[in-house]
N, C-alpha and C positions, 0 to 999 in steps of 0.2 A: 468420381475421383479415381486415382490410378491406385489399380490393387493388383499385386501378386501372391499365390497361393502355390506352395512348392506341395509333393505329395511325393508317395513312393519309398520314401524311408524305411530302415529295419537292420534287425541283425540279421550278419548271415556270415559264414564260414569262409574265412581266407579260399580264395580261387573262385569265390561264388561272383555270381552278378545282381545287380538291380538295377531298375529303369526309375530316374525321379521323371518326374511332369511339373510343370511350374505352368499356371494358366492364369495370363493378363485379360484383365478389364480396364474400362476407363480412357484406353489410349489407344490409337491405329496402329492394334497388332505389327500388322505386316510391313510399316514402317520405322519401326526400332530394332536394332541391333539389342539382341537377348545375350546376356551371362552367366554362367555360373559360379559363386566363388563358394569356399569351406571355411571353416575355422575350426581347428582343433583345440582342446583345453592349451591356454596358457600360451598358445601363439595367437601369431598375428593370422586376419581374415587374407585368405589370397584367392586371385584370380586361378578358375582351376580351367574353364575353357567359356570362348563367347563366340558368336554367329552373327555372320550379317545379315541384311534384309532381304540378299537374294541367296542366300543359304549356301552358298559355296566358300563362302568365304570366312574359315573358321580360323581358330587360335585355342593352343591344348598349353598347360604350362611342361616340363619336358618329364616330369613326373607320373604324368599320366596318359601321355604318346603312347598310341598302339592299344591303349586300354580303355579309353572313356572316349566317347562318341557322343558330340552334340546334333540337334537337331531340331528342326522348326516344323508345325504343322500350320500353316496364316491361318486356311479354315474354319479350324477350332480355337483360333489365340492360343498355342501351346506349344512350349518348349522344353525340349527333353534331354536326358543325359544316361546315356547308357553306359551303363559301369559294367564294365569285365574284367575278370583276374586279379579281385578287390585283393587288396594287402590290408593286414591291421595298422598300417600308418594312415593309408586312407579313413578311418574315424574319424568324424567331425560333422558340425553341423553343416549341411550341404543351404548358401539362398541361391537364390534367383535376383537378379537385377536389369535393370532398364533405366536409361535416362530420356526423360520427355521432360521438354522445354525447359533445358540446361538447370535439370536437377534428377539426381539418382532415388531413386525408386529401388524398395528390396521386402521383399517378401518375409514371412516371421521364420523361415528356416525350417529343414525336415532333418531329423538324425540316425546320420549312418554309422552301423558299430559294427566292426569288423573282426569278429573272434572266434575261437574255437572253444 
C-alpha cells in the first residue's frame, strides 16, 4: 500500500533552517509528482510547494519564494524541503502528498514551530 512518512520537524529560531524528508513506498517513486502542503492551527491546509517527475519543474506558494526549496532524490523514494529564513508564521504541521491512481495519498505530518 502506498505510505508516506514526513521527518525532520522541530523548533528552531526565527531565521533558522530545517530540511523535512518525506519517503514514499508502495508506489513508482519516480513517477509521481511529490507535494508539500502545512496547516497552521485554525486554518486551512495549503499548498506550500510541489515537484514534478523530472524535478525541474516546481511550484512555491509566493509566501515562501526565495526561502523553501523543494526537491526529489528517485534513488531513495524521497522528497525534501528546505526551509530557510523560517518566520514564526511558518508554524504548522508540514505533509507530504502524492496522488496514485486518481486518489491523494498524505503522510501523518511532521511539526514545525517557529519561535524564540
Amino acid at each position: 500500500q502506498v505510505q508516506l512518512v514526513e521527518s525532520g520537524g522541530g523548533l528552531v529560531q526565527p531565521g533558522g533552517s530545517l530540511r523535512l524528508s518525506c519517503a514514499g513506498s508502495g508506489f513508482t517513486f519516480s513517477a509521481n509528482a511529490m507535494s508539500w502542503h502545512r496547516q497552521a492551527p485554525g486554518k486551512e491546509r495549503e499548498l506550500v510547494a510541489s515537484i514534478s517527475t523530472a524535478e525541474t519543474g516546481t511550484i512555491y506558494v509566493d509566501s515562501v519564494k526565495g526561502r523553501f526549496t523543494i526537491s526529489r532524490d528517485n534513488a531513495k523514494n524521497t522528497v525534501y524541503l528546505q526551509m530557510n529564513a523560517l518566520k514564526p508564521e511558518d508554524t504548522a504541521v508540514y505533509y507530504c502528498k502524492t496522488k496514485y491512481l486518481w486518489r491523494d495519498y498524505w503522510g501523518p505530518g511532521t511539526q514545525v514551530t517557529v519561535s524564540s
